[in-house]
C-alpha positions, 0 to 999 in steps of 0.5 A, a space after each residue: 336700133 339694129 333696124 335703123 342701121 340696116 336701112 341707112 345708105 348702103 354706102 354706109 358700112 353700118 347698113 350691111 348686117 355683116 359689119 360688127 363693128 368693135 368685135 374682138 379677133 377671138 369672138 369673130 373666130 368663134 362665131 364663123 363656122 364654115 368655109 367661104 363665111 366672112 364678117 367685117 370688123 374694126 381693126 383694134 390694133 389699129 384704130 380707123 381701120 377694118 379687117 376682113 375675117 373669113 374662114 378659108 381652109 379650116 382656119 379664120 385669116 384675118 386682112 386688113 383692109 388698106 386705106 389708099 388716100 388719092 390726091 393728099 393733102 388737095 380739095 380733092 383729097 379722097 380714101 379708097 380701100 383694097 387688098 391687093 389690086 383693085 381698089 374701091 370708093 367704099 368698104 360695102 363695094 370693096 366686098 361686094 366685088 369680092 363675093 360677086 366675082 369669086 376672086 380670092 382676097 389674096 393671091 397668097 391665102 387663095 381665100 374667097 368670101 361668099 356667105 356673109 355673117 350677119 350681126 343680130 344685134 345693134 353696133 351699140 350693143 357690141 362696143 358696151 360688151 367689148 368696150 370698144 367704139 366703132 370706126 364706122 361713124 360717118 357715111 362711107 365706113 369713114 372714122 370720124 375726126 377724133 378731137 385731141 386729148 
């Protein structure tokens, strides 16, 4: 499974082995060690969203990674993601301009992500051992229309 999801489309978050999916706060704390590590997970607080964890300066920060939605309720309606300035088509490009360019994610925390940490396991065995689901479940790391109650 987790090789299936490691060859999908690399606009697919799930494609990228330093998504986590449905991982707790606490258990991306513990799993980075050094400076510059980073992973990407869902947001529990806030369903649909991500956040980026990085260590930076001895300590885990965690950023939500906002949701801009261009030209609403239109045809044309589409969702970027950012930080604070640029903002990108996909989390995947979101990331992979803030490893490759060294610009920290905040003006305000100076962190910069350079060495992803990468899940060993499928995003199914995640959300079984936290009981959470994962926001990624369609193409571009968009969550999927969640049917009333």
């Amino acid at each position: 499974a987790l090789e299936w999801e490691l060859s999908l489309d690399s606009r697919d978050l799930r494609s990228h082995a330093w998504y986590h999916g449905a991982i707790p706060r606490s258990r991306a704390e513990e799993i980075l060690k050094y400076p510059g590590e980073f992973l990407v997970r869902d947001c529990t607080s806030q369903p649909g969203n991500y956040v980026l964890t990085c260590k930076s300066q001895g300590v885990c920060l965690h950023f939500v990674i906002n949701k801009v939605v261009i030209q609403p309720d239109t045809v044309y309606e589409r969702v970027q993601y950012q930080f604070e300035d640029e903002p990108f088509d996909t989390v995947p490009d979101l990331i992979t301009f803030y490893v490759g360019s060294g610009k920290p994610v905040t003006s305000a925390s100076r962190a910069r992500i350079q060495h992803p940490c990468n899940r060993m396991y499928p995003l199914t065995f995640y959300a079984t051992k936290y009981g959470l689901h994962s926001a990624a479940t369609t193409p571009l790391g968009r969550p999927s229309p969640v049917p009333s109650p």
